[in-house]
C-alpha positions as a LaTeX table, in Angstrom:
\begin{tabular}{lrrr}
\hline
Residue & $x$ (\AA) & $y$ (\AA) & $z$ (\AA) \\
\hline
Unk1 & 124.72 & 94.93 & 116.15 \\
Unk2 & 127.67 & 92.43 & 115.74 \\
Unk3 & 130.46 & 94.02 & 114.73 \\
Unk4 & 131.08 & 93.29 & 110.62 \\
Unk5 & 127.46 & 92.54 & 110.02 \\
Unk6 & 125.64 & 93.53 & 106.89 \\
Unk7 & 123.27 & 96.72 & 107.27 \\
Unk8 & 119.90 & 96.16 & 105.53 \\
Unk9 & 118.63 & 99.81 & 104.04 \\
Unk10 & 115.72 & 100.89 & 102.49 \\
Unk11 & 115.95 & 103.63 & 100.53 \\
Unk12 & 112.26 & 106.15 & 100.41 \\
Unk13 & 112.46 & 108.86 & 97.69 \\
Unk14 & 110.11 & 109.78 & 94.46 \\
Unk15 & 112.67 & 110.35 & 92.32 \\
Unk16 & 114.33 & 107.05 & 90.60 \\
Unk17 & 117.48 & 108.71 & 89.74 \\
Unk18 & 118.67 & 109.96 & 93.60 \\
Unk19 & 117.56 & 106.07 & 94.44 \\
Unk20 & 119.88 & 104.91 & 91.81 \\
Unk21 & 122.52 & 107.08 & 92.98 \\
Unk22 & 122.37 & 106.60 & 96.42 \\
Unk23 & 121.84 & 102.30 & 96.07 \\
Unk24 & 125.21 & 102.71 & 94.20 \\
Unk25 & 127.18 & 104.95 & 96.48 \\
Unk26 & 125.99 & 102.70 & 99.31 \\
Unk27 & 126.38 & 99.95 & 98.29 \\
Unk28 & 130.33 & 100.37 & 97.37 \\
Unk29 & 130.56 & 100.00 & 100.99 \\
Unk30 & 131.46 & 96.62 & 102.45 \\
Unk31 & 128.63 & 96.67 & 105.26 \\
Unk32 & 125.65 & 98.32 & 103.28 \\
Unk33 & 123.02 & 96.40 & 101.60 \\
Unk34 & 119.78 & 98.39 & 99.96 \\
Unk35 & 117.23 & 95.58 & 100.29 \\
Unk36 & 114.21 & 97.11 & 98.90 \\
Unk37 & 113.19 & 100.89 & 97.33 \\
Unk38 & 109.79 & 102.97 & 97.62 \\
Unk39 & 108.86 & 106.06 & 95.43 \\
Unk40 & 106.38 & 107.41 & 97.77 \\
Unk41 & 105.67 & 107.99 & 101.52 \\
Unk42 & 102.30 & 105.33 & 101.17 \\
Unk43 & 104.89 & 102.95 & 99.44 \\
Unk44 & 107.47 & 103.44 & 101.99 \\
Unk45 & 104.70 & 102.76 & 105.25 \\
Unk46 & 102.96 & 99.70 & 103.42 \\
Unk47 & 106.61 & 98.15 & 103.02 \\
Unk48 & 108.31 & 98.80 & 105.60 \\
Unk49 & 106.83 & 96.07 & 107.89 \\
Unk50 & 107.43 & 93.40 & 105.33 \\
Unk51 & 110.95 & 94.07 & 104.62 \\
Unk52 & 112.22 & 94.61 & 108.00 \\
Unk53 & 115.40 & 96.86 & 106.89 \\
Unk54 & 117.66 & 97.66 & 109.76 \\
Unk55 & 117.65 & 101.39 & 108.57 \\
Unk56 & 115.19 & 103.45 & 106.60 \\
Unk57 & 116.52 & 106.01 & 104.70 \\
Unk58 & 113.44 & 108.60 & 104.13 \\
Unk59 & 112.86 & 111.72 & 101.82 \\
Unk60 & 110.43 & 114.33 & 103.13 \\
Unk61 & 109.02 & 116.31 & 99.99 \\
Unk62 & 107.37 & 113.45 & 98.20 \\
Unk63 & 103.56 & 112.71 & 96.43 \\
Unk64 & 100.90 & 112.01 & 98.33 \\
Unk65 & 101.22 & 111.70 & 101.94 \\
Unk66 & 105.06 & 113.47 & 102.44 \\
Unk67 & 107.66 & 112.29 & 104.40 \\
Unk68 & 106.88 & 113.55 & 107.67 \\
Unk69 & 103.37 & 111.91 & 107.46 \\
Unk70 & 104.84 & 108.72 & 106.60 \\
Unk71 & 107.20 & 108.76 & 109.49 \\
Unk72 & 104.56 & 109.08 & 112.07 \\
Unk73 & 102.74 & 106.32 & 110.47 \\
Unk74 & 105.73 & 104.02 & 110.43 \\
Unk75 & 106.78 & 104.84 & 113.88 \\
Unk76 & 103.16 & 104.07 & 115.07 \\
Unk77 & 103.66 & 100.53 & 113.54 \\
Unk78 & 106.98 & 99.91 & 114.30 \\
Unk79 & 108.21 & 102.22 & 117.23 \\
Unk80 & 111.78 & 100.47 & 117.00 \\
Unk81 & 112.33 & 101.41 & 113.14 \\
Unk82 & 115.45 & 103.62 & 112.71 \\
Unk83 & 115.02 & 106.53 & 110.57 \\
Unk84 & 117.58 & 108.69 & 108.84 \\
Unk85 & 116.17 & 111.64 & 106.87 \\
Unk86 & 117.61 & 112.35 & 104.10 \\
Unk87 & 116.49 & 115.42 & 102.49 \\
Unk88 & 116.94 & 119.21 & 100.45 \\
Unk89 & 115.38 & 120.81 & 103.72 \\
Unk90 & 118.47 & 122.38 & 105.58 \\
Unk91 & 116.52 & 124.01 & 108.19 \\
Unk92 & 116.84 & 123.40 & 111.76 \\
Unk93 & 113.13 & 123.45 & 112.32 \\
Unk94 & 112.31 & 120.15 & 109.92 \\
Unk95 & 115.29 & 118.38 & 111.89 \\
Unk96 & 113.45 & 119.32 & 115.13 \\
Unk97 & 110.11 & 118.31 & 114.38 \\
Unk98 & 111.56 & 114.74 & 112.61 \\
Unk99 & 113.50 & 114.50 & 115.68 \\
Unk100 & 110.64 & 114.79 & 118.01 \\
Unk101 & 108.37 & 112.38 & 115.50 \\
Unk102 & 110.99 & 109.81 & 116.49 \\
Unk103 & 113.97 & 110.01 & 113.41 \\
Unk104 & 117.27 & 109.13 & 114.58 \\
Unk105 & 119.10 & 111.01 & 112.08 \\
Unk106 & 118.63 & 113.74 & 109.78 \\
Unk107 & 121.10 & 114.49 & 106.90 \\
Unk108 & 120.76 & 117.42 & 103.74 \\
Unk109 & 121.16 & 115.83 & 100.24 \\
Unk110 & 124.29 & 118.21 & 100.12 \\
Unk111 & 126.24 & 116.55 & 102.74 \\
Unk112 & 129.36 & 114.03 & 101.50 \\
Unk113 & 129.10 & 110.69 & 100.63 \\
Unk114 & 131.31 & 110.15 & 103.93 \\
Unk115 & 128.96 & 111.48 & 105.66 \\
Unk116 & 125.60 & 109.45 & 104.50 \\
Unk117 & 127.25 & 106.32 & 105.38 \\
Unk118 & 128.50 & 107.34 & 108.83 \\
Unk119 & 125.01 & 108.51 & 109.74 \\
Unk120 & 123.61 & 105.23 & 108.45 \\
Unk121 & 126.11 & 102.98 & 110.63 \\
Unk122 & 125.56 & 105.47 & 113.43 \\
Unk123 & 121.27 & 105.25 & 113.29 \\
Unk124 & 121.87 & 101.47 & 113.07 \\
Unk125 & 123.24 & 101.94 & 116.50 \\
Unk126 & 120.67 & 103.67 & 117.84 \\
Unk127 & 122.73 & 106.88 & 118.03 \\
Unk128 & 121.68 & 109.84 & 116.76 \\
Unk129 & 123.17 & 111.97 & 113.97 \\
Unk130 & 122.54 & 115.51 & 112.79 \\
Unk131 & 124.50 & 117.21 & 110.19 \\
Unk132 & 126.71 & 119.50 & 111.91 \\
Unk133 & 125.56 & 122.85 & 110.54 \\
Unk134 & 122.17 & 121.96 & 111.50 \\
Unk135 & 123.51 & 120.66 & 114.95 \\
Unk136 & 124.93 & 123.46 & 115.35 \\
Unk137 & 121.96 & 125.64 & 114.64 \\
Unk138 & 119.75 & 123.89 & 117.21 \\
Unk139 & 121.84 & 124.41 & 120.08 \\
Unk140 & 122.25 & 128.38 & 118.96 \\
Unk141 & 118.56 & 128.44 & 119.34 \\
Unk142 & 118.56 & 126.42 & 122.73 \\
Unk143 & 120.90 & 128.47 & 124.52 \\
Unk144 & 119.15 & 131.92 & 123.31 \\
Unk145 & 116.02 & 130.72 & 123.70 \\
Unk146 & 114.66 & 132.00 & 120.19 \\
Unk147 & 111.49 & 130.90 & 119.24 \\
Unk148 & 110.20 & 130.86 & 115.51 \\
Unk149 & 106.03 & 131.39 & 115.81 \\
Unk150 & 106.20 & 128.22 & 113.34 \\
Unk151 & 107.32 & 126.20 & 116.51 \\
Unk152 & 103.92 & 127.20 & 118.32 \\
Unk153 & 102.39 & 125.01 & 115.50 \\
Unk154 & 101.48 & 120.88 & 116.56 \\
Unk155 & 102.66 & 118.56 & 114.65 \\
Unk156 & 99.16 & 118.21 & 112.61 \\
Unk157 & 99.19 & 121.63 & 112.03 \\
Unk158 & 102.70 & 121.91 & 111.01 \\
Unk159 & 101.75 & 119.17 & 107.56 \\
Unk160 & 98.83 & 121.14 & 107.13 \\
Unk161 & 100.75 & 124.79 & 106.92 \\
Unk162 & 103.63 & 122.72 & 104.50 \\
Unk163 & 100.42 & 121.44 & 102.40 \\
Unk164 & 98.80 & 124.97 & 101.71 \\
Unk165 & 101.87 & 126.39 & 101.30 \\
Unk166 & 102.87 & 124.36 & 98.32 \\
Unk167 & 99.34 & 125.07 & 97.11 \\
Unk168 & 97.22 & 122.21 & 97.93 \\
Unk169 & 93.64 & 122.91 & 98.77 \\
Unk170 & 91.78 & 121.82 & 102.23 \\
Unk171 & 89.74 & 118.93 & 100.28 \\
Unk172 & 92.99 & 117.25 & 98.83 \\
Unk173 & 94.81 & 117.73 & 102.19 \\
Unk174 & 91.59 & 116.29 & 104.11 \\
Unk175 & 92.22 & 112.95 & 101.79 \\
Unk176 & 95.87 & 112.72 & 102.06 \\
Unk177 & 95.78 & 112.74 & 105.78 \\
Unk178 & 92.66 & 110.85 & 106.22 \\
Unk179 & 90.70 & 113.89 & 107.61 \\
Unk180 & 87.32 & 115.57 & 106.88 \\
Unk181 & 87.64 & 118.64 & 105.54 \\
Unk182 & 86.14 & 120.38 & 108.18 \\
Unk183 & 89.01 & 119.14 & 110.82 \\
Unk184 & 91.60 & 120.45 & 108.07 \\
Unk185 & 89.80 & 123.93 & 108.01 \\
Unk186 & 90.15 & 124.31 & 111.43 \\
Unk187 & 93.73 & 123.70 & 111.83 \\
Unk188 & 93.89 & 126.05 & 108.83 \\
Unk189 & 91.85 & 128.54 & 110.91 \\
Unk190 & 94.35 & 127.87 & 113.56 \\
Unk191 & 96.93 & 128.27 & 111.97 \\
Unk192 & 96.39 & 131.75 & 110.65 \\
Unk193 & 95.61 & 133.35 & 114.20 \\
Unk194 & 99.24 & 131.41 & 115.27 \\
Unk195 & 100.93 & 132.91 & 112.01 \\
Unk196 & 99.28 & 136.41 & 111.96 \\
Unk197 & 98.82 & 134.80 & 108.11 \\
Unk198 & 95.41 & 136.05 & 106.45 \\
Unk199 & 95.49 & 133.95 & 103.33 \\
Unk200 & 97.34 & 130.45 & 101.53 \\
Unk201 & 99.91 & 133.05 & 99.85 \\
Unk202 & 100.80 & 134.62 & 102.91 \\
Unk203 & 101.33 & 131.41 & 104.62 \\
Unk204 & 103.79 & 130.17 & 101.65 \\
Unk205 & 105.80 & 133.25 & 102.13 \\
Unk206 & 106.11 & 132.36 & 105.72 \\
Unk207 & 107.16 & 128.93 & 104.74 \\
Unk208 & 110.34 & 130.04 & 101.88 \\
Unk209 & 111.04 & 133.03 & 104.73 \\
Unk210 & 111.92 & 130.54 & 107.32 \\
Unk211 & 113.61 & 128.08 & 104.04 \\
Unk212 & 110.82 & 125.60 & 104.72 \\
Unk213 & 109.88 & 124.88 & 100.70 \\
Unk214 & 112.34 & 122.81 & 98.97 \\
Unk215 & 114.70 & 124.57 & 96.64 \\
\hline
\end{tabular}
């Protein structure tokens, strides 16, 4: 990146207000530019090849296929895209599994204006950037080795637990992530001996014990 060039964002999120807010607050800065919007995660992986931004700045609790989903999709595209997630989730396990998916940054909705467009020039570098609470929360659970029985999920299995816990059923998951039904019943299955969960309302008190619903 030359230094005093323009920084091309996209900005992913459902809701047209945060958009509006966040075009606005980033675009009082000098070297930010939002080039182009998207109000859903299918929006977000259909145009992010045609508008090339130099960062993507994506929400994870939207419609239809979720943030997560649509960050595995647009890394499989376009391997080189830097990510910053920008989201409600505070947890350190969504920043580890958007880390591992291939995000360069991940940021809560919370954190400072500051601090949005830091991690935005920092991603554009190809560094990474986690909000230091969260940061700080990671390595806590790297040096004493603690392991949440949510970790043991894969990353399938993981979207599929976040689905049923918000209350979607198997046949609506199976379509969002372009599964058969059967395939989503047995990560379900799955996912229930992993949990010790017997049911879809045990599994969503699993998910707001461990802060994984957004508030």
């Amino acid at each position: 990146m030359n230094p005093g060039a323009e920084i091309r964002v996209m900005l992913a999120d459902d809701h047209a207000v945060v958009r509006m807010g966040f075009r606005l607050l980033l675009e009082a800065s000098a070297d930010i530019k939002v080039v182009a919007e998207a109000e859903s995660g299918e929006e977000a992986v259909r145009r992010v090849p045609e508008v090339k931004p130099d960062v993507l700045v994506l929400d994870l609790s939207m419609p239809g296929i979720g943030g997560l989903e649509a960050l595995s999709r647009i890394l499989a595209r376009a391997p080189n895209m830097k990510v910053l997630v920008l989201t409600a989730h505070e947890d350190a396990m969504h920043a580890r599994r958007v880390l591992k998916a291939g995000a360069l940054g991940y940021l809560s909705k919370r954190s400072a204006a500051e601090a949005l467009i830091q991690a935005i020039r920092q991603v554009r570098q190809g560094r990474t950037f986690l909000e230091p609470a969260i940061a700080h929360e990671l390595a806590l659970q790297q040096l004493t080795g603690d392991r949440n029985p949510v970790d043991m999920l894969s990353e399938k299995e993981f979207k599929v637990f976040l689905a049923l816990a918000r209350g979607q059923s198997v046949v609506d998951i199976a379509d969002v992530m372009s599964l058969s039904p059967r395939t989503i019943g047995t990560h379900l299955y799955n996912i229930k001996q992993k949990l010790g969960a017997s049911n879809s309302a045990e599994l969503a008190i699993i998910a707001m014990r461990h802060k994984l619903m957004e508030p």
